[in-house]
VOGU-3710 file (C-alpha; in Angstrom, 3 decimals, decimal comma):
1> xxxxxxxxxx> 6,384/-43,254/-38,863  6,190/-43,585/-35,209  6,049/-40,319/-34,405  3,261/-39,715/-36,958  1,135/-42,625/-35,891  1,251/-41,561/-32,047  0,113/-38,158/-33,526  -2,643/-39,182/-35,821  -5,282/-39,265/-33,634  -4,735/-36,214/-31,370
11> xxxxxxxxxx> -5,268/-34,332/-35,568  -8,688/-33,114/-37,132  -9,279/-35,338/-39,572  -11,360/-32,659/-41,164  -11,956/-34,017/-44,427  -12,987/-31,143/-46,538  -10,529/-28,696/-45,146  -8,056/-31,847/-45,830  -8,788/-32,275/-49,225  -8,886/-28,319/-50,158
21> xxxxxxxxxx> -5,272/-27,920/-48,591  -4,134/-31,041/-50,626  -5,156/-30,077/-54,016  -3,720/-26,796/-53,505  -0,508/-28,206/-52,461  -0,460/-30,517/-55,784  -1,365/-28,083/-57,984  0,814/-25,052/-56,587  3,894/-27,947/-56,693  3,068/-29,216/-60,113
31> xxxxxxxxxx> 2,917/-25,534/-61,663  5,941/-24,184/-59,610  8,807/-21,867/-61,052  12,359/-22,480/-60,592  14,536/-19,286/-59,712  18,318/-19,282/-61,476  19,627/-21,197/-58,314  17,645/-24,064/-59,501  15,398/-23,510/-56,469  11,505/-24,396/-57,073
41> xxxxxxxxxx> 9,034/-21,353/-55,751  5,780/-22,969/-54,742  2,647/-22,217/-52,788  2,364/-25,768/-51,712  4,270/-24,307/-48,456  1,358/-22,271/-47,303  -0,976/-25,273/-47,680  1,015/-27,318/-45,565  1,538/-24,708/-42,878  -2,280/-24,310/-42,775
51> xxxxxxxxxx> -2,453/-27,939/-42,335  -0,288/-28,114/-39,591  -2,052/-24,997/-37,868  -5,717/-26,616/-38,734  -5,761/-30,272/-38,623  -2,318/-31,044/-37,707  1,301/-32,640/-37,940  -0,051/-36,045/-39,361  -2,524/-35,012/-41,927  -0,084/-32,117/-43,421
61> xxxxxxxxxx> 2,439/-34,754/-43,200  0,264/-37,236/-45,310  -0,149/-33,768/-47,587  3,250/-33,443/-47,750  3,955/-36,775/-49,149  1,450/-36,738/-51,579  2,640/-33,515/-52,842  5,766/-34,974/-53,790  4,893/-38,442/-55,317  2,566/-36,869/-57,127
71> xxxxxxxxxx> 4,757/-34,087/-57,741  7,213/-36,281/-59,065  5,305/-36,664/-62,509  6,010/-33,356/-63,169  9,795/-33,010/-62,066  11,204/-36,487/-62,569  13,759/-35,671/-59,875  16,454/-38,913/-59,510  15,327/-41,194/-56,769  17,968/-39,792/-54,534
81> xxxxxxxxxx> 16,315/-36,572/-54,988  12,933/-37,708/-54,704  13,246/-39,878/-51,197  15,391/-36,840/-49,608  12,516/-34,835/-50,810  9,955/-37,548/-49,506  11,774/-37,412/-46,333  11,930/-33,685/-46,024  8,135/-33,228/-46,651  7,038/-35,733/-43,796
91> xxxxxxxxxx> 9,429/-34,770/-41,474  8,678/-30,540/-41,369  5,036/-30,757/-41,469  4,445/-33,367/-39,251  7,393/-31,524/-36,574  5,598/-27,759/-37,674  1,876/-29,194/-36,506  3,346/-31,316/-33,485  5,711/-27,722/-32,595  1,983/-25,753/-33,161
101> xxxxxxxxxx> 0,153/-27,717/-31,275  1,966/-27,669/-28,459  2,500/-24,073/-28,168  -0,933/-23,300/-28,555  -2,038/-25,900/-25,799  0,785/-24,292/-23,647  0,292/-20,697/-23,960  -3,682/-21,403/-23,897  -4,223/-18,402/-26,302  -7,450/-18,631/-28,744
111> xxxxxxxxxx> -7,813/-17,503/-32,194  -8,862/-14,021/-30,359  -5,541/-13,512/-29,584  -2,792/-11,771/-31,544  -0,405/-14,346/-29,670  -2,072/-17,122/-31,798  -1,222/-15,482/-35,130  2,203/-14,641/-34,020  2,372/-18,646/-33,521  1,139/-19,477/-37,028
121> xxxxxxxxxx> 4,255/-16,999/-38,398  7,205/-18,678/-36,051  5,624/-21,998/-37,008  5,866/-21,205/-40,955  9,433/-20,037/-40,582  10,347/-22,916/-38,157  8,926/-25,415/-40,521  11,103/-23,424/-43,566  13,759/-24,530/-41,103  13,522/-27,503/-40,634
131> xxxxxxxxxx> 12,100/-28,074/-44,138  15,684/-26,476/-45,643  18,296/-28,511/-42,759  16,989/-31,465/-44,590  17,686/-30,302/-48,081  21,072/-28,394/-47,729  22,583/-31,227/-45,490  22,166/-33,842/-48,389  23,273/-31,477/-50,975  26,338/-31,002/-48,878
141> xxxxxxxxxx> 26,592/-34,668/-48,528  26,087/-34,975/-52,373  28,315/-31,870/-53,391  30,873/-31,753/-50,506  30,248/-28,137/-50,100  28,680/-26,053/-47,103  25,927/-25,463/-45,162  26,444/-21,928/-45,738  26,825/-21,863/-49,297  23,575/-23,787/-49,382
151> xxxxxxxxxx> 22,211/-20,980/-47,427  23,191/-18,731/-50,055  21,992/-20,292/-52,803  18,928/-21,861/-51,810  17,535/-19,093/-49,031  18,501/-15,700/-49,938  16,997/-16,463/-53,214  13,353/-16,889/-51,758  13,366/-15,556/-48,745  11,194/-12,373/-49,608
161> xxxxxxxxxx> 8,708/-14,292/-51,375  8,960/-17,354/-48,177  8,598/-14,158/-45,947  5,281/-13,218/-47,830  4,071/-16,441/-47,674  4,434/-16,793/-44,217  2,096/-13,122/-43,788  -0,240/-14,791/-46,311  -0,603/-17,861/-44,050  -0,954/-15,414/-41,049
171> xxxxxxxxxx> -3,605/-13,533/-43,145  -5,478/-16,610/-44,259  -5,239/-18,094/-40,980  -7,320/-14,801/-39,577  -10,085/-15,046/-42,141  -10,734/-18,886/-41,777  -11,087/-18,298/-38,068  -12,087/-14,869/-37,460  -13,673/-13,101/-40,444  -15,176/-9,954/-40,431
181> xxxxxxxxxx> -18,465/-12,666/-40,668  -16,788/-15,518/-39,457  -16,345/-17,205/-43,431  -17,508/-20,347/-42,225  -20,641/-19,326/-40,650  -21,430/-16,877/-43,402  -21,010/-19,957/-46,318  -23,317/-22,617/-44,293  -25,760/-19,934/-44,094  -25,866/-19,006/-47,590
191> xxxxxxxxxx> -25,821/-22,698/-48,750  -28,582/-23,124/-46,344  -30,465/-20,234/-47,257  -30,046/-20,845/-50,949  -31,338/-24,483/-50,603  -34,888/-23,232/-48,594  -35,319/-20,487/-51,245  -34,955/-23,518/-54,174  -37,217/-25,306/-52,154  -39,642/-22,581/-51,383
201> xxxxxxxxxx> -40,029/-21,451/-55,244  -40,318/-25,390/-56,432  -43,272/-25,596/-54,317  -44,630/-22,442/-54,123  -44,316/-21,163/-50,648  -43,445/-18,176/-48,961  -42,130/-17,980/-45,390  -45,757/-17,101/-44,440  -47,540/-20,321/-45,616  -48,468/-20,859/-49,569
211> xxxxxxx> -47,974/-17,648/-51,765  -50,470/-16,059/-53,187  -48,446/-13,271/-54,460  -45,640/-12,948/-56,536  -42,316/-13,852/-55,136  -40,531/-10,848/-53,604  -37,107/-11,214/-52,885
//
């Protein structure tokens, strides 16, 4: 809680962006698959990383936890389950955005450079890290078994579609930043286009002065 306080207000607390990545964590949790190992598949990962690449460890840490306690209503994990889980998803985002943030203020590289997407894939798979230490090591507790017999049953499983993820992420990443028309631009422009052409038909004007014509698109 510390650690995420001291590093709330160095995040974007870009509420839109926020609120997109959240419901997409909820929902991709809440309609998850398991896999035969009883491990759950979700695309709530690749919100979170884009949180912590975005806006930052403490607001995909506050994603994270709201993933799971909402999460929750759909998996009714015990409550040992559900704190580890609780614990797991505040922990890796907030570390994965903290971890991000400081290589990208350290290397200096901008969303121009390949260097910056090659950060966004080490900090996917060092948050899958961290994210699965948490997991296996209070399994083991639980079961008694090891850490590498958690790594076979709970990695190898999903590590093609984890590794896909973390291209997705990479991919996504580029287009939010550096679309072939910048997609961020491109949208305000439209919007804002769209609302002077509502505006221009409701009261009749062209971008001459009054029409006297027929509208032309």
């Amino acid at each position: 809680m510390v650690v995420g306080a001291l590093a709330g207000p160095d995040a974007d607390w870009n509420l839109g962006l926020f609120f997109v990545l959240l419901v997409f964590s909820v929902l991709s949790d809440v309609t998850a698959a398991d896999t035969s190992s009883n491990v759950k598949i979700s695309g709530s990962f690749l919100s979170l990383v884009l949180a912590m690449v975005f806006l930052g460890g403490a607001p995909a840490a506050l994603i994270g936890i709201v993933t799971i306690l909402v999460g929750w209503f759909r998996w009714r994990d015990p409550s040992y389950f559900l704190l580890n889980n609780i614990l797991a998803y505040a922990w890796f985002p907030l570390i994965g955005g903290i971890a991000f943030d400081a290589a990208h203020e350290g290397t200096g590289v901008g969303h121009k450079d390949g260097v910056f997407y090659l950060l966004v894939f080490i900090t996917f798979m060092v948050a899958l890290t961290v994210n699965f230490l948490i997991i296996a090591l209070h399994r083991c507790h639980l079961d008694g078994k090891s850490l590498m017999d958690k790594v076979r049953k709970l990695v190898i499983p999903v590590l093609p579609s984890e590794l896909a993820a973390a291209l997705l992420a990479v991919g996504i990443a580029y287009l939010y930043l550096k679309g072939p028309t910048n997609l961020r631009l491109e949208l305000k422009y439209r919007m804002t286009k769209w609302r002077m052409d509502r505006m221009r038909r409701k009261f009749g004007v062209h971008q001459g002065g009054r029409r006297d014509k027929p509208w032309v698109h």
